[in-house]
C-alpha positions as CSV (number, residue, x, y, z in Angstrom):
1,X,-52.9,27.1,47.4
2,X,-55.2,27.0,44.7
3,X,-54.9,24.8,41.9
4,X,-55.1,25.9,38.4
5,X,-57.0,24.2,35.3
6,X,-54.7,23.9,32.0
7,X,-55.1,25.6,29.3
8,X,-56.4,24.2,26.7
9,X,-52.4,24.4,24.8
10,X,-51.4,23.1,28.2
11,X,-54.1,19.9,28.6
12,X,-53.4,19.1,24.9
13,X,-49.6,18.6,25.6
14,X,-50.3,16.6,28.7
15,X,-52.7,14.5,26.5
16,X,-49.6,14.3,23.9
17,X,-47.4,13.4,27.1
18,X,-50.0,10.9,28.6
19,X,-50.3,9.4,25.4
20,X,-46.6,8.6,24.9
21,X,-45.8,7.8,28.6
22,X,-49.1,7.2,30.1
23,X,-48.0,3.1,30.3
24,X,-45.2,4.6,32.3
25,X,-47.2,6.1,34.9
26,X,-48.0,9.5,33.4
27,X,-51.4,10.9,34.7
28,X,-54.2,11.7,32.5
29,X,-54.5,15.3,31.7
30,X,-57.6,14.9,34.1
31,X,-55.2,14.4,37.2
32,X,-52.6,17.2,36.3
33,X,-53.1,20.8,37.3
34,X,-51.4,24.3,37.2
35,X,-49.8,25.6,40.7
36,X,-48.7,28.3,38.8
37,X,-47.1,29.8,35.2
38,X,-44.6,32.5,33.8
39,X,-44.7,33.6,30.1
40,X,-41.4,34.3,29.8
41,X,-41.6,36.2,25.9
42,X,-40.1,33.4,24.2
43,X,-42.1,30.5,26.1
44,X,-43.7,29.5,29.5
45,X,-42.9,27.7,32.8
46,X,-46.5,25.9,34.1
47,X,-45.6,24.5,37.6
48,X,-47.4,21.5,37.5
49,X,-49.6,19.2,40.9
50,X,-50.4,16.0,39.6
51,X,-52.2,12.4,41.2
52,X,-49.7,9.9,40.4
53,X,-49.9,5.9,41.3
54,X,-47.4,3.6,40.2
55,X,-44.8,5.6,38.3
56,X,-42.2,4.1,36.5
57,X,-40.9,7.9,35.5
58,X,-37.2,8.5,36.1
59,X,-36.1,12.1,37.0
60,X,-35.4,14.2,34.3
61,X,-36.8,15.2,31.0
62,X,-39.7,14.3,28.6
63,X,-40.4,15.2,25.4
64,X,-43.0,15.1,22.3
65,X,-41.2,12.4,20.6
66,X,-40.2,14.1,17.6
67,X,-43.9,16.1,17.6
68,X,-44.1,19.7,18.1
69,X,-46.0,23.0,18.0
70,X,-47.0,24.9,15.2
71,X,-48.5,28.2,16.2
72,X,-50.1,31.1,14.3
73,X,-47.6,33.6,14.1
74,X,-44.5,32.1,15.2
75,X,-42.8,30.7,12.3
76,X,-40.2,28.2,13.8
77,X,-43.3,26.4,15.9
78,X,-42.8,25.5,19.9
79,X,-41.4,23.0,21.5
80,X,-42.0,21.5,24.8
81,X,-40.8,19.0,27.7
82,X,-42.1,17.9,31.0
83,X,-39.7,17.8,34.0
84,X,-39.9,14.9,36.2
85,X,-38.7,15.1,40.0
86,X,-40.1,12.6,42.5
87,X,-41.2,10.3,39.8
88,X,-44.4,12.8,39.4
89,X,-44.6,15.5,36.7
90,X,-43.1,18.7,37.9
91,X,-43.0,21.7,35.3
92,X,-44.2,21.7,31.7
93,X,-41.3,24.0,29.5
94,X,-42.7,25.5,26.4
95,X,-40.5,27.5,24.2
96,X,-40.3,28.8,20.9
97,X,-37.4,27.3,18.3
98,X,-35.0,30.1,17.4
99,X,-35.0,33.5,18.0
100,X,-38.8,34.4,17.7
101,X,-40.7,36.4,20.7
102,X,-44.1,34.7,22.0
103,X,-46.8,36.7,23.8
104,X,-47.8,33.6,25.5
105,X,-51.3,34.0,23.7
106,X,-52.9,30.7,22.3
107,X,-53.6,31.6,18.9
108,X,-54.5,29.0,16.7
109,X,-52.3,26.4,17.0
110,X,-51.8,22.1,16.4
111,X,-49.7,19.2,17.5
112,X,-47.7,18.1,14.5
């Protein structure tokens, strides 16, 4: 299978997530890549392969910590969590707040 760089909305959140869990064990954006990803038309599913050593992750969710997207033209911003399964990160979830449609298109876009 070939492996997949992020893009660069993708390698900022993992930075986000690195930077909030990273003494937990998440990898640098550096070690995470894209198996695959599905724009959905209100979000995205990235299918994530990352080098992990020492994680202290539980199974589950993470999240931004109270930070989140704000995107040219979607007015409610995005949100976004990693799934955890086997103490490595699994699938990145980004999805739009409310009711608004997303293209999956990067536009021009921050970490608030």
């Amino acid at each position: 299978m070939r492996l997949l760089d992020p893009t660069p909305l993708e390698a900022a959140l993992l930075k986000t997530f690195h930077g909030l869990y990273g003494a937990r064990g998440f990898p640098s954006p550096e070690r995470v890549y894209v198996r695959s990803r599905a724009n959905t038309g209100a979000g995205r599913y990235v299918d994530l392969d990352a080098e992990v050593a020492d994680s202290e992750l539980d199974d589950g969710y993470l999240d931004l910590g109270g930070s989140f997207v704000e995107m040219e033209g979607i007015p409610n911003g995005l949100m976004a969590v990693i799934r955890i399964k086997d103490r490595r990160p699994d699938q990145l979830e980004i999805a739009v707040y409310g009711n608004d449609p997303w293209d999956g298109e990067e536009r021009e876009w921050s970490i608030t």
